[in-house]
N, CA, C and O of each residue as an XYZ file, in Angstrom:
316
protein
N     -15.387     11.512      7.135
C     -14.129     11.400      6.437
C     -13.378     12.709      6.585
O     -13.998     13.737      6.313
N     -12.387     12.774      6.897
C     -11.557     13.563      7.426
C     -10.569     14.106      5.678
O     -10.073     13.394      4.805
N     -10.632     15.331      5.785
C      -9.879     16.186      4.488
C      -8.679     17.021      5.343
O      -8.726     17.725      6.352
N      -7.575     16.597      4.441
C      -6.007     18.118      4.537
C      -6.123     18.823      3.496
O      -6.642     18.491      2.430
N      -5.530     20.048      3.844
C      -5.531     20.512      2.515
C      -3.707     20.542      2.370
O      -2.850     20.365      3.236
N      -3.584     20.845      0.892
C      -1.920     21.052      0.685
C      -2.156     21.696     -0.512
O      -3.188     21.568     -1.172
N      -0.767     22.710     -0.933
C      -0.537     23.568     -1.976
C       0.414     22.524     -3.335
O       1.415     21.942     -2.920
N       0.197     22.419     -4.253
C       1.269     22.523     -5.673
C       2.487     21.897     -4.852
O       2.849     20.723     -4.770
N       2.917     22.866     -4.366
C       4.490     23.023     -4.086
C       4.559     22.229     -2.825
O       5.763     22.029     -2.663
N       3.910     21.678     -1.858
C       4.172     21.001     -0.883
C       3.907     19.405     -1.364
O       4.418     18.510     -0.691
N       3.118     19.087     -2.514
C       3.081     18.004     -2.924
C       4.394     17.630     -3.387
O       4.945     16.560     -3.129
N       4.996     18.823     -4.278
C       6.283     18.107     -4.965
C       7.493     18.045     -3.998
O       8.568     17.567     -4.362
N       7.280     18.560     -2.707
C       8.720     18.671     -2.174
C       8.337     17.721     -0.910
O       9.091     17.762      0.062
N       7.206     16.872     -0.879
C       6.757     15.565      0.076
C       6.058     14.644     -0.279
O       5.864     14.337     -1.456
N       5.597     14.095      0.682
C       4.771     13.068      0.342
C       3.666     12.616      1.684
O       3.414     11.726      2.496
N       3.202     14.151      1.137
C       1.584     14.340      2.247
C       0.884     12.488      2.239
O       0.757     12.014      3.368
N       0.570     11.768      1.314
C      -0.346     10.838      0.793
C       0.042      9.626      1.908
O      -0.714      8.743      2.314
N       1.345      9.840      2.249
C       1.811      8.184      3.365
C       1.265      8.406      4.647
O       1.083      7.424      5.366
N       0.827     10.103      5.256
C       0.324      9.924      6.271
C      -0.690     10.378      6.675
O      -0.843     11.053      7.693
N      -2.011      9.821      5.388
C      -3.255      9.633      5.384
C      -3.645      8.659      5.655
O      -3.503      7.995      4.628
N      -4.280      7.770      6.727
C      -5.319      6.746      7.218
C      -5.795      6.855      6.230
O      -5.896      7.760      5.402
N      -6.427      4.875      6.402
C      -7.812      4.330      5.219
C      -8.658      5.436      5.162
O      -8.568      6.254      6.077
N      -9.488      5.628      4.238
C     -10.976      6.713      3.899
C     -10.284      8.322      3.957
O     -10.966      9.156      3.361
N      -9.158      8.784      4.530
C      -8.868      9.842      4.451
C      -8.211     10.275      3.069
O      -7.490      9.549      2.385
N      -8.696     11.983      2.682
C      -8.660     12.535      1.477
C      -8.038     13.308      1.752
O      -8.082     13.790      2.884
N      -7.074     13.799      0.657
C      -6.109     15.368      0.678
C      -6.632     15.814     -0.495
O      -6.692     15.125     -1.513
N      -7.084     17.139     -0.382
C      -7.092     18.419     -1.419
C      -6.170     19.309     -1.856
O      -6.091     20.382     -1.257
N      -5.566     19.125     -2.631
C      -4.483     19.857     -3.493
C      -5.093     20.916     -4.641
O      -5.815     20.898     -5.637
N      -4.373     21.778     -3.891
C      -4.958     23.428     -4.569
C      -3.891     23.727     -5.512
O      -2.771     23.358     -5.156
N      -3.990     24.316     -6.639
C      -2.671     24.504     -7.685
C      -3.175     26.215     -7.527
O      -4.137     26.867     -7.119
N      -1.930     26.402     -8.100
C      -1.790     27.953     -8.075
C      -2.661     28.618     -9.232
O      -3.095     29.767     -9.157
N      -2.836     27.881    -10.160
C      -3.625     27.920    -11.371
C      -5.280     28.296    -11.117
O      -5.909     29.146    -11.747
N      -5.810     27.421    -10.010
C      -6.895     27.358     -9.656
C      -7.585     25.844     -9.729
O      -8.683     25.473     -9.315
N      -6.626     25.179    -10.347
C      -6.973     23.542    -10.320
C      -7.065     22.772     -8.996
O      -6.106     22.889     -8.233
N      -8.010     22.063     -8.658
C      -7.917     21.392     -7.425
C      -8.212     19.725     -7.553
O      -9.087     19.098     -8.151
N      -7.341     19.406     -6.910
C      -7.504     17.578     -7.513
C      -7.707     16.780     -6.295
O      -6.741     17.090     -5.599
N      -8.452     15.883     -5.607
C      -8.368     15.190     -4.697
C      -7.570     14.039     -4.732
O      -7.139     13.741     -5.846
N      -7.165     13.081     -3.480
C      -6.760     12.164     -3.530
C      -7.248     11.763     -2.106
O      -7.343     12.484     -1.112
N      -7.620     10.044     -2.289
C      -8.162      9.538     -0.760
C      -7.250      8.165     -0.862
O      -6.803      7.689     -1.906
N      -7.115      7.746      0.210
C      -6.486      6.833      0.426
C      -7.674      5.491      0.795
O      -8.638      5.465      1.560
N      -7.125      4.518     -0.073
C      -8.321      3.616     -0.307
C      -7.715      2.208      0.867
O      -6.554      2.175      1.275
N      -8.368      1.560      1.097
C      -7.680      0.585      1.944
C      -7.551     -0.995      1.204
O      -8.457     -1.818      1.070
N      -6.551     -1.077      0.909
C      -6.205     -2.281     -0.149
C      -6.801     -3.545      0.483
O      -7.684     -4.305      0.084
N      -5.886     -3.537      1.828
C      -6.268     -4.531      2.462
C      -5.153     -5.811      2.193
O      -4.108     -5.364      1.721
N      -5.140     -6.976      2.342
C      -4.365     -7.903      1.959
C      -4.712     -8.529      0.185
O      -5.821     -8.755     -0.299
N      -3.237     -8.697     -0.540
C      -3.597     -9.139     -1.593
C      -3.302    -10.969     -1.554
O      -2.496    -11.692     -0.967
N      -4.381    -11.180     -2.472
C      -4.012    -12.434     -3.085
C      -4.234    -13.018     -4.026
O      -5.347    -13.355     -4.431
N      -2.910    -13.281     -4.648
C      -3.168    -12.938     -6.461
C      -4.081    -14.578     -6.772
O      -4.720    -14.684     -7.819
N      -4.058    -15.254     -6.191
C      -5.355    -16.835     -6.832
C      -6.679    -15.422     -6.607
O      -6.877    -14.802     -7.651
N      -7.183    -15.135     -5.865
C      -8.773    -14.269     -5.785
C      -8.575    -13.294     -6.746
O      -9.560    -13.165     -7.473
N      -7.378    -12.349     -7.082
C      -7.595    -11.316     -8.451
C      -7.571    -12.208     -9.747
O      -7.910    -11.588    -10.754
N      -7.175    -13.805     -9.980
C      -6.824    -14.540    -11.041
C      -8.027    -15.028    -11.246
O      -8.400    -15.238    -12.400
N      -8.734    -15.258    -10.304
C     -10.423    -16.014    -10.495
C     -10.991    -15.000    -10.453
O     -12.133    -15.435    -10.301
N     -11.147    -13.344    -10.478
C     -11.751    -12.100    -10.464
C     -11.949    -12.064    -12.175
O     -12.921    -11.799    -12.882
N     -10.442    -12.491    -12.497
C     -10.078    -12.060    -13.866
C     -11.375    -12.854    -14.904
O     -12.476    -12.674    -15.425
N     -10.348    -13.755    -14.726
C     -11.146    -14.835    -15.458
C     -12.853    -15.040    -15.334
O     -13.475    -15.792    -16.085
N     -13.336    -14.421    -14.501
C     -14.994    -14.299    -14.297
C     -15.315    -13.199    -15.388
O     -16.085    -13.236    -16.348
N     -14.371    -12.093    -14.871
C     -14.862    -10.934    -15.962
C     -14.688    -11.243    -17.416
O     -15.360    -10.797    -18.346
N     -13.609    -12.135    -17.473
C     -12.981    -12.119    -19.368
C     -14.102    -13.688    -19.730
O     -13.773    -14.855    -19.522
N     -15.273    -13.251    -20.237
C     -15.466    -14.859    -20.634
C     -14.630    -15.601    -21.582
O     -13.832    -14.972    -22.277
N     -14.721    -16.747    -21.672
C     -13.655    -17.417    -22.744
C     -14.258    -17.670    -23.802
O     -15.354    -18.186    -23.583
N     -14.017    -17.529    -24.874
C     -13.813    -16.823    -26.875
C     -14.136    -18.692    -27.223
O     -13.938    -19.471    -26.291
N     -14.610    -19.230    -28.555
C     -14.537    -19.804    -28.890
C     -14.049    -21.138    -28.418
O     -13.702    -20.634    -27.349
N     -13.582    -22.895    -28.210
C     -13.523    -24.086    -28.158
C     -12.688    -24.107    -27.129
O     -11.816    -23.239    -27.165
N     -12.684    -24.929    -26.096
C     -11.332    -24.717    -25.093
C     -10.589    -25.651    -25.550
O     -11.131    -26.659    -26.003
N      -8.752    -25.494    -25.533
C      -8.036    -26.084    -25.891
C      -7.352    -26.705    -24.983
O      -6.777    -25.955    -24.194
N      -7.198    -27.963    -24.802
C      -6.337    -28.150    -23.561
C      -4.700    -28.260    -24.321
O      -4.396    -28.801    -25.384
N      -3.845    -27.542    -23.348
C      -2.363    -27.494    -23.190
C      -1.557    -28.014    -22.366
O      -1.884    -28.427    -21.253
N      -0.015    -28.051    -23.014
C       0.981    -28.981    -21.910
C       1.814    -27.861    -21.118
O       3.027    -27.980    -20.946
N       1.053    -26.732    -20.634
C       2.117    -25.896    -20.416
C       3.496    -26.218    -20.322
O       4.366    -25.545    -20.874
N       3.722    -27.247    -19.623
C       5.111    -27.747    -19.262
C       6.390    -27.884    -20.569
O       7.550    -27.482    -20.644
N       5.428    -28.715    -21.553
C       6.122    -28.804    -22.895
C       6.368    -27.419    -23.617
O       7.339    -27.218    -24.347
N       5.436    -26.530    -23.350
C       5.443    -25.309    -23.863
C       6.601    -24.395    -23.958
O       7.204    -23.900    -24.911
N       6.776    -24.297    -22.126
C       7.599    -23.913    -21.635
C       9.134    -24.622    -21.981
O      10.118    -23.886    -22.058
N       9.231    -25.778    -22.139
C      10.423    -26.183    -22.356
C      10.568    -26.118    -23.879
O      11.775    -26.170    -24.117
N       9.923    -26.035    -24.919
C      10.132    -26.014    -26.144
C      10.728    -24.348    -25.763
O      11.944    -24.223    -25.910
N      10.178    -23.444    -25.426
C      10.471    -21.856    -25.294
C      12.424    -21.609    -24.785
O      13.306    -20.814    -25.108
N      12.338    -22.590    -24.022
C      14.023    -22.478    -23.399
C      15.055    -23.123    -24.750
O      16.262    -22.947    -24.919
N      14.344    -23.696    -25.362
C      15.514    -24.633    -26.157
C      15.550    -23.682    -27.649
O      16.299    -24.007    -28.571
């Protein structure tokens, strides 16, 4: 994995981070003595049905299931 380094002041007056490749990291040195990394992660393609069934795996569901008319819901909400 490949590291840049950059100062404080070159972070705020660019934007080192757009031309980091997947897995690549920048090290940002502050004048202070603070040093913070950042890597560029590879998202990849989204698709929100696979983060909606991600969700719902993690959140189990609470007490009786209710079935709803969303549709009616929604139109009671407009009127």
């Amino acid at each position: 994995m490949a590291q840049k380094h950059v100062t404080g002041r070159q972070l705020r007056h660019g934007r080192p981070e757009e031309s980091l490749s997947p897995a690549e990291s920048l090290t940002i040195k502050k004048r202070g003595g603070k040093v913070f990394q950042m890597t560029r992660m590879n998202a990849g393609t989204r698709d929100i049905n696979a983060q909606m069934d991600r969700l719902f795996k993690d959140i189990p569901p609470e007490g009786p299931r209710v079935k709803s008319d969303l549709v009616r819901v929604l139109l009671e909400a407009r009127e």
